[in-house]
Structure formats: structure tokens, C-alpha cells
Phi, psi and omega in degrees: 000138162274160178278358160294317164322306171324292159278011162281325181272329146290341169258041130290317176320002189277318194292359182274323175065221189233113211228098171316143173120153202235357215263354179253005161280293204279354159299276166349298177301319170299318163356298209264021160071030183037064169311330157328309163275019139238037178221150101022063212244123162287155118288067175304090194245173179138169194266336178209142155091027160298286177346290180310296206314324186280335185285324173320306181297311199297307196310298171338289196308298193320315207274332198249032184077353177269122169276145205243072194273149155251185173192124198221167155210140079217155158294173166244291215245311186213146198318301216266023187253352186304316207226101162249144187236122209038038200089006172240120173305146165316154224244143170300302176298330174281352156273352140309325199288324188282304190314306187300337164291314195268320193302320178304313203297299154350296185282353162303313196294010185272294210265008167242031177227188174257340216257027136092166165315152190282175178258133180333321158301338183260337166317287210282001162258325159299341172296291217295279171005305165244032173259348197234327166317308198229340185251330181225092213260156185224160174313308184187160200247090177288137149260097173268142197292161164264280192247090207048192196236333177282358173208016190251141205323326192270347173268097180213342163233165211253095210272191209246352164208152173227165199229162192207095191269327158192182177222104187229209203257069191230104208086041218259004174273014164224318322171295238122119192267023155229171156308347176292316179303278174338278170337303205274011184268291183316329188274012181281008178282333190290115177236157190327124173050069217177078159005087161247163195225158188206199181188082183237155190282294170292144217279349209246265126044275202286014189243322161310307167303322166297286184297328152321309134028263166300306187306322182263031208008073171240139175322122130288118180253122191248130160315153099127021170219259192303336139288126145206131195272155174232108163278115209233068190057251164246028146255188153194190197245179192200119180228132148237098208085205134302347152310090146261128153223117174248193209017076130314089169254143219250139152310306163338094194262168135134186182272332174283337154322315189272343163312308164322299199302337212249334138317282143359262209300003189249319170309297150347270190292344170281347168293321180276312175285352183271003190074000174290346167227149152273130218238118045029354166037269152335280177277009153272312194284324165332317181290301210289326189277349205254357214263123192258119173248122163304095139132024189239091190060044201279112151288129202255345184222128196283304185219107047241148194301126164223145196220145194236106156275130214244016198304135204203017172202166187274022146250011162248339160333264161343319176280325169323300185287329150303340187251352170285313179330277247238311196276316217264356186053036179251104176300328192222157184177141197318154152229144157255155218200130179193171197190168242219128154295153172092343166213182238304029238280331193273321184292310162339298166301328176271329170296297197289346165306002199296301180253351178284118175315289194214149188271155158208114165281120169220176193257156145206166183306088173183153225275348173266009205277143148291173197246129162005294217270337172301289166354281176330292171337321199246021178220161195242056212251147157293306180296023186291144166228135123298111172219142202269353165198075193329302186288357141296335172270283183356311211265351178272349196312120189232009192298193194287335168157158209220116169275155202223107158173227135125344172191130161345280193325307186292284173317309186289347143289326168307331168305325185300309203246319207256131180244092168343078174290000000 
């Protein structure tokens, strides 16, 4: 197999759709002698702010010596950026070399089991497992989670810590339609005798969690009772313990950055104290302050300002708008706009009428996207556009500044497609 082949053959696995459950990953896994179970693993869950969190962690480690594999989803700029090593993708021959390990096994796991085909996620989570398990082995592995945590593809190992970034209202036709539900999906990250460290808001969310915890005797680390942040303009202190670290300053923008940032460091420093790292100081805030994420408030054009965001539930909406708000000092601004089935698209949409000048609706490619016009359907706005072909409007585009946003997927293609002059 070449690697267009390669990858023709992991989105085909798409057709399988999403399929909850862990027993055709540990079928899978058992083949390969469970590579899972040798490495060194974080866990990283939440409804928003995984993606930053793991780069905060990897980048710091990196910065302290370490070698790092990650694992994230959705991509932004290239498939083979989900399995990464210190930040650099896996190489076009080790994912042919992985798909040609995985592919038999896959196909076994159809015709000598009951439990029907793996799903594209499940594919692409036995690589990793076993590019960091067996082929290319590492200091220590983040791992983010995909779709809640009690039945999703990554929960199979046993990490030596866990982060819980939040819990808001996502997925909620599998999840659950309140926040209790989601908690009680999500806290399966919290594992026995086993660090967690989380920042969830809601008080029926964070009473669950919190007590679950306790039930599975795992440290609990809480944002805002044992982390606390002091926000001092785009800086802040860090307090935890005995741990003061000030003026942090972030690339990063928006106030849900340094919530992240200030996860990422309390993992850190419970890594040191347990004696699994020698601790940098320094060159952990050194990482942590340099670390840039694609497609998370990114500007990508100065003048006329344009900014591309993956924001996809009304609470990374809401942190968009707080950070447009705060950094960029804009009450009003164009927004483009594509989304996903499945999710808030009216609340959603209502928010950001908050700052949005004009809506401009467009369609892109991708087998769960809604269509203009479905969009158009679920909002209550005057100021609406169609529009049929978004990378010709992004490069003619001359108004006062244009947000980009509304679903991951929907960036990484505009990343893709489109060239920011």
C-alpha cells in the first residue's frame, strides 16, 4: 500500500460511523500483545480546551528533555499530524507501515468475532497504541480523548494521570441531554488511585465529579479550590500548594487559555513530585508561554483582520466571543459560518449574533456538514448571507474583520483550501 491508499482505506472506516464501546479496541489490541499497556500515558477529556492542554503539556516536556508522542483529533493542516512525536507528525511511510499491521487485524476482527467492524477512530487509535507501545516507544504519551470518555476508543489504558478540562452540552444525542449526564459519561476518566486534575463549572457536573473521585480514591485537583488563577490583563499568577508563578504570559489568547495553561502546570508539577520528571521550572514556563494551536483563535490576516476558530458548542462560542471581545476589541465583526450535524447550531448562532455585523453561510465537504441552507433554517437573524463559494469570498473579502468558524472540520478545510494573502 502507498500512502494515498493508506488513507483511503482509514476514511473508508467511516462507514461504520460511531460506534460506542471499547470491546472491539481490546479485541484489536489483544493481537498486538496490548501495546497500551506500555507506555506512559496521560489522559486528556473534556467537552473544550483538550487539544491546547495536550499542546501545554507536550510543549513543557519537550522543553525538560523529553520525548513526547501525542494524540489529538480532529486534524487541522495534515492527517498524520492525530500521532505525533514532540510535535512533529508521524512520517507518510510509518502510517503506511501502521495501517499494513492494522489492516489484517481489523479485518479479522469482521470475520472471526460478533462485534462487526472497527470504526475509523478505532482504526486510528490501535496505530497509535502501537507506534508508541511497540515501534517507536517514548517518555510518555497525551492522549486525548474522542467522544466522552466510558465508551470512547481511548479508554483502554491505564494513565499514571488525568485531566478533565471541562463539561458543557456536546454530543448530547449520545452524551446525554443534561450536564449530569455528560459528568457521569466523562468522569470514567478518573481512575483508581490515579491523580485527577479537571476545571468543570457546573455545580451537578462538578459534585459528581468530585465525588466520584473520592469514591475511586484518586487525588482530586480542583480549578478555582486548590488552582488559582489571578488574571492581571494578559497576564497571570498561578497559585497552587506552594506554587506561585507570575506574570505568565500566554500566546495564546482568550481567559479559557490560562484555565488550560494552569491544568498543564499542576499536572506538571504532580509529575515532579511523584519523581516521573525532573521539573525545569523555567523551561516549563518558557514552553508553556511559546505554544501556538492551529485553528484555535488563530489570526490568520492582519488587515483586513481575519481569525479562524474551531469553536463548534456554545462554550467555546462564548469563550470566541469573550476573546474577540477582550483581546481584539471588537463589539461588532462579519462572521463566517459552517457547522456539523448534531450540534447547538440556534444557540450557537444566537450567541454570536452578540458580535456578529453579518452572518455569511457557507457549505463544505464533509459527510456530517449541514448545508447552507439547513443552517439558514435554525436562526433568527436579518442579516444573513449565502454564500457558494467561501474560499473565493475569505480571498475577496475587504470588510472591517471576518471570524471564520463553527466546526473544526469546517477549519481544517478553509486551512486547506484557502491562501491568507
Amino acid at each position: 500500500m502507498n500512502y494515498l491508499d493508506s488513507l483511503y482505506w482509514i476514511h473508508e472506516r467511516s462507514k461504520f460511523g460511531i460506534k460506542p464501546g471499547v470491546k472491539r479496541m481490546e479485541w484489536m489490541l489483544e493481537q498486538f500483545n496490548n501495546p497500551q499497556d506500555k507506555i506512559r500515558g496521560i489522559h486528556v477529556g473534556g467537552t473544550n480546551g483538550k487539544g491546547s492542554t495536550v499542546a501545554y503539556l507536550r510543549t513543557a516536556l519537550v522543553e525538560n528533555g523529553y520525548e513526547v508522542g501525542t494524540f489529538t483529533s480532529p486534524f487541522i493542516e495534515s492527517f498524520n499530524e492525530r500521532i505525533s512525536l514532540n510535535g512533529t507528525p508521524i512520517t507518510n511511510d510509518e502510517l503506511v507501515q501502521l495501517v499494513e499491521r492494522v489492516k489484517p487485524v481489523s479485518e479479522a476482527l469482521e470475520t472471526e468475532t460478533e462485534l462487526g467492524g472497527a470504526t475509523e477512530f478505532e482504526i486510528i487509535t490501535t496505530m497509535m497504541f502501537l507506534y508508541f507501545g511497540e515501534i517507536h516507544p517514548v517518555d510518555f504519551v497525551i492522549i486525548e480523548a474522542g467522544l466522552g470518555i466510558k465508551h470512547d476508543s481511548t479508554n483502554v489504558f491505564k494513565p499514571i494521570l488525568s485531566i478533565l478540562t471541562s463539561i458543557g452540552l456536546d454530543h448530547t444525542d449520545i452524551l446525554g441531554t443534561t450536564y449530569l449526564d455528560i459528568a457521569k459519561d466523562k468522569a470514567a476518566i478518573i481512575k483508581p488511585n490515579t491523580p485527577i486534575i479537571y476545571a468543570v463549572k457546573n455545580d451537578d457536573a462538578l459534585k459528581y465529579v468530585r465525588d466520584y473521585a473520592l469514591e475511586q480514591n484518586a487525588k482530586p485537583i480542583e480549578l478555582d479550590r486548590e488552582i488559582t488563577i489571578i488574571s492581571q490583563d494578559d497576564e497571570f499568577t498561578y497559585r497552587y500548594k506552594d506554587y506561585e508563578l507570575e506574570t505568565i504570559l500566554l500566546n495564546m489568547l482568550g481567559e479559557h487559555q490560562k484555565e488550560n495553561a494552569s491544568l498543564a502546570i499542576t499536572a506538571l508539577i504532580e509529575l515532579n513530585e511523584a519523581h516521573m520528571i525532573d521539573l525545569d521550572f523555567n523551561k516549563m514556563i518558557d514552553g508553556i508561554e511559546s505554544v501556538n494551536w492551529t485553528g484555535r483563535i488563530e489570526q490568520v490576516k492582519e488587515h483586513p483582520l481575519m481569525v479562524i476558530d474551531g469553536a463548534h458548542n456554545n462554550e467555546s462560542v462564548e469563550a470566541l466571543i469573550d476573546t474577540i471581545k477582550h483581546y481584539y476589541g471588537r463589539d461588532k465583526i462579519d462572521v463566517l459560518f459552517s457547522a456539523i450535524k448534531g450540534k447547538p447550531i440556534n444557540s450557537m448562532m444566537s450567541n454570536l449574533s452578540d458580535i456578529a455585523s453579518r452572518f455569511y453561510i457557507a457549505d463544505f465537504d464533509f459527510p456530517k456538514a449541514l448545508t447552507k441552507e439547513e443552517i439558514a433554517e435554525e436562526i433568527n437573524f436579518e442579516n444573513i448571507e449565502l454564500v457558494d463559494d467561501y474560499v473565493q469570498f475569505i480571498e475577496n473579502y475587504q470588510g472591517e474583520g471576518l471570524i471564520i468558524t463553527g466546526s473544526l472540520y469546517f477549519i481544517s478545510e478553509v486551512k486547506a483550501k484557502t491562501k491568507f494573502n
